[in-house]
C-alpha positions in Angstrom: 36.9 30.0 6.7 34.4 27.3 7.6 31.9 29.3 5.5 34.2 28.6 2.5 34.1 25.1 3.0 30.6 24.3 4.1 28.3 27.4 2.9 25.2 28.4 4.6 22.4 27.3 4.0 18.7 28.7 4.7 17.2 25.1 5.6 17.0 24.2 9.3 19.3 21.8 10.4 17.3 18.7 12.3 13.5 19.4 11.2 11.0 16.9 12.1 9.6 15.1 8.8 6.3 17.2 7.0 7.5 20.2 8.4 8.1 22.9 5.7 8.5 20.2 3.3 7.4 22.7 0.4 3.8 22.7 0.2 0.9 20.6 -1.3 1.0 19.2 -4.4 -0.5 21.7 -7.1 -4.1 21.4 -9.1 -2.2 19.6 -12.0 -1.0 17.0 -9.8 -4.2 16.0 -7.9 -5.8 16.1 -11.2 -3.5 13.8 -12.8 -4.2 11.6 -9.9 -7.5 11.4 -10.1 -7.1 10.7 -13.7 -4.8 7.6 -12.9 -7.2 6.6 -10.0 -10.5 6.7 -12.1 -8.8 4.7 -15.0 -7.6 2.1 -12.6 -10.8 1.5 -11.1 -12.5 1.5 -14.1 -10.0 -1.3 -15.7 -10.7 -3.4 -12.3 -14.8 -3.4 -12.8 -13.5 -4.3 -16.6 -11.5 -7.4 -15.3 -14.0 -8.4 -12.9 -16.9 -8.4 -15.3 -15.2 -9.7 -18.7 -14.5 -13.3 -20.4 -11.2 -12.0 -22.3 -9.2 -12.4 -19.0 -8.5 -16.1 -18.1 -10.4 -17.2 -15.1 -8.2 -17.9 -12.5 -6.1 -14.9 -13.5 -8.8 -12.3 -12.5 -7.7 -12.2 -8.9 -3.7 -11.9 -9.4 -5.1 -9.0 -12.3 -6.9 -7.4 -9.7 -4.6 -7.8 -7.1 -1.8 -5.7 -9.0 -4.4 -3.3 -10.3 -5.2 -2.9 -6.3 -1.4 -2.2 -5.7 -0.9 0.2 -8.2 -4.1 2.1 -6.8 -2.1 2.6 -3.8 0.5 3.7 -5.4 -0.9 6.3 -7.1 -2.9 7.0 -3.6 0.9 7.1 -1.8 2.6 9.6 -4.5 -0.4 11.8 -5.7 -2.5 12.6 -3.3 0.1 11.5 0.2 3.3 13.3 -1.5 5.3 10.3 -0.3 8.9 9.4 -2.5 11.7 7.7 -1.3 13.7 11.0 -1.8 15.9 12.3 1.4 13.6 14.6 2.3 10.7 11.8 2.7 13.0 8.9 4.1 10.7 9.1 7.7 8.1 9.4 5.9 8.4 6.4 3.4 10.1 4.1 6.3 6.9 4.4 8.3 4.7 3.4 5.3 7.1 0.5 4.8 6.6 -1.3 8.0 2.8 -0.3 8.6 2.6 -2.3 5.3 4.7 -4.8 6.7 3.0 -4.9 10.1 -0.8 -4.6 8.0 1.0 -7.9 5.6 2.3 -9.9 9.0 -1.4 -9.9 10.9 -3.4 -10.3 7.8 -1.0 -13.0 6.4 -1.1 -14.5 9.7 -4.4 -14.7 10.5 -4.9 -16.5 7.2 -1.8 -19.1 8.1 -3.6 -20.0 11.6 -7.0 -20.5 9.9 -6.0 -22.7 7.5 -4.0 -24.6 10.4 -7.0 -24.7 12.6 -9.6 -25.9 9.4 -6.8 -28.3 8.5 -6.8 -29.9 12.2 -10.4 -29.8 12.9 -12.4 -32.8 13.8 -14.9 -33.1 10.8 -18.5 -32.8 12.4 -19.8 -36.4 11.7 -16.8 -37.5 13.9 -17.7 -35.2 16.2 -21.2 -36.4 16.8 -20.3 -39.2 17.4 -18.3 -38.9 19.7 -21.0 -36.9 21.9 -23.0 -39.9 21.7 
């Protein structure tokens, strides 16, 4: 009666994540990835080296070129989604970004704190004396 109800299935119940989790991407999609990857890097030497982009808006252009490399990186070539079959999988990418975001962010918070509160070097001379 249960099988009625709930049918059987073939898929193992409780399977650690990337096991059998149907196979490598195929030729087309690496190549499609490479495809995106090459034109992305090419329109990031294009920002860097051109005068139609405003000036100060070169680094916020290359920064979300930058992101949408590793996008491409994390679904074409990793074979990472959010789908239910990837949740693991996608939860331990989210916080190694986070954790990558927290020291790097940090770092730059308590540098700027210590060169804020530094004693500027003429001062500092002087006092030696």
């Amino acid at each position: 009666m249960s099988d009625l109800i709930d049918p059987p299935t073939n898929e193992p119940q409780g399977r650690p994540p990337g096991v059998e989790r149907g196979g490598h991407g195929s030729v087309l999609t690496y190549l499609t990835g490479l495809g995106f990857a090459i034109v992305l890097t090419l329109a990031s030497f294009w920002a860097a080296g051109t005068h139609l982009v405003w000036g100060p808006a070169v680094p916020v252009l290359l920064a979300a070129l930058a992101v949408g490399q590793m996008g491409v990186h994390v679904v074409f070539f990793f074979h990472i989604s959010s789908g239910p079959g990837d949740t693991n999988n996608f939860l331990a990418l989210v916080f190694g970004v986070f954790v990558v975001g927290l020291v790097v962010f940090g770092s730059i918070l308590i540098m700027a704190n210590l060169d804020a509160n530094m004693v500027p070097m003429d001062k500092l001379m002087r006092m030696q004396r």
